[in-house]
C-alpha positions, 0 to 999 in steps of 0.5 A: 594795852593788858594793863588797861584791860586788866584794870577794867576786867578786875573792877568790874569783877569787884564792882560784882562783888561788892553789889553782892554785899550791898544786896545782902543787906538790902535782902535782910532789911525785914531780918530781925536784928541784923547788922550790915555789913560795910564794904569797901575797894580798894589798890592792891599790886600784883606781884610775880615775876616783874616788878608789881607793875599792875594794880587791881581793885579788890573789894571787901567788907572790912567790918560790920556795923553793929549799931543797934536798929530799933524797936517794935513791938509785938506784945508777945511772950517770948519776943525780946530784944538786948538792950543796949550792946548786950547780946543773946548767947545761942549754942552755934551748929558746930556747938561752939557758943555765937551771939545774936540779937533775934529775940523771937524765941520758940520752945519746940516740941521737946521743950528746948527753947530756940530762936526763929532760926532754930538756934537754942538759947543759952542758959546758966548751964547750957541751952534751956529747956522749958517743962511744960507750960501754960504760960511763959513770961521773960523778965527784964533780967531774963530770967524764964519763969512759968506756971505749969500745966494743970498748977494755981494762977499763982504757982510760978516757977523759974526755969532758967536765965538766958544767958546775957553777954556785953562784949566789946564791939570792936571784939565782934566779928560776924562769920559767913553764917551770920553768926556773931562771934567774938574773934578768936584769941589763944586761951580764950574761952567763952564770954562770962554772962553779964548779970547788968545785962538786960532785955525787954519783954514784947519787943523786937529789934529791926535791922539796922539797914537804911534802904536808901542808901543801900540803893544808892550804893548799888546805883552807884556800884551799877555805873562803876561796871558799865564804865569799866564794861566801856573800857574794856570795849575801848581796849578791844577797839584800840588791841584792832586799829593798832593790829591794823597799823601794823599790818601796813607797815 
């Protein structure tokens, strides 16, 4: 009777968290370059004092699914989206160097230029900052160029090049801030910028979450819970007659 009752109660606890995962990427199907993350159960032995005569379900997201979403344009200046497996590199809150694909840029009132979540972009020596400016144009190269305040039509000037990497994919992992990095090795230092690397002014990438079968899944992650709600009640059911029978015997 424990073994059932135990069944039941870890699926449904995993069945909770994997609709959290599918719920994330449902959340962020508007998130400009966001990339899903997979989820899956699966049998794991319960060992302790015994032989692992218990199993339980556990669910987890094992990887992320880095295909590249579509693009939408929106003519503006400072929006961009990595062509091909290219990535932007921002400067990470702990100061290490993490990986995005939200091209919607923004230079601050210090000049520093940050993505829409505040992250400053990377440049061929550190994160960029922008003089002031009256007009800002991205190349397909990613160099930053300008025409300063007060200068001729004419007078452009180069700033700086955001920094392009194109790591392997199966090197990628996205961290809980959701955050992408490349997984750490002993000795490895940052990724060397990609001069075939590239981007396209005026656009931006959308997720690559499908609505639908996002919704699918927590339907059928929905049913799962209340089968394995069922059952425990069918446990608690059996745990009373069986007290029952032994109190006439």
């Amino acid at each position: 009777m424990d073994r059932m009752l135990y069944v039941a109660m870890s699926g449904a606890s995993q069945n909770t968290l994997a609709m959290q995962a599918h719920a994330n990427n449902l959340a962020n199907i508007s998130t400009t370059g966001f990339r899903r993350d997979f989820e899956q159960a699966r049998a794991m032995p319960v060992f302790g004092d015994s032989f692992p005569a218990r199993v339980f379900a556990m669910s987890e997201r094992p990887a992320t699914d880095f295909t590249a979403g579509s693009l939408q344009e929106t003519g503006r200046d400072l929006d961009v989206a990595a062509k091909g497996n290219a990535w932007i590199a921002v400067q990470a809150p702990d100061g290490g160097e993490a990986y995005v694909r939200t091209g919607s840029l923004e230079i601050d009132a210090f000049g520093q230029l940050r993505t829409g979540d505040g992250l400053p972009v990377m440049g061929n020596g550190g994160p960029i900052a922008v003089p002031p400016e009256e007009k800002v144009e991205i190349g397909e190269d990613g160099t930053i160029t300008i025409r300063g305040q007060g200068n001729n039509p004419n007078a452009l000037a180069s700033v700086d090049r955001i920094k392009l990497v194109t790591p392997d994919p199966k090197q990628l992992e996205k961290g809980a801030d959701g955050l992408v990095r490349v997984k750490k090795q002993p000795g490895q230092q940052a990724l060397q910028a990609d001069a075939n690397a590239s981007v396209q002014s005026g656009f931006l990438e959308s997720s690559n979450v499908n609505a639908v079968e996002e919704m699918t899944s927590i339907l059928a992650l929905s049913r799962q819970f209340e089968l394995h709600v069922k059952m425990m009640r069918t446990a608690e059911d059996d745990s009373a007659a069986m007290a029952r029978v032994l109190q006439f015997s």
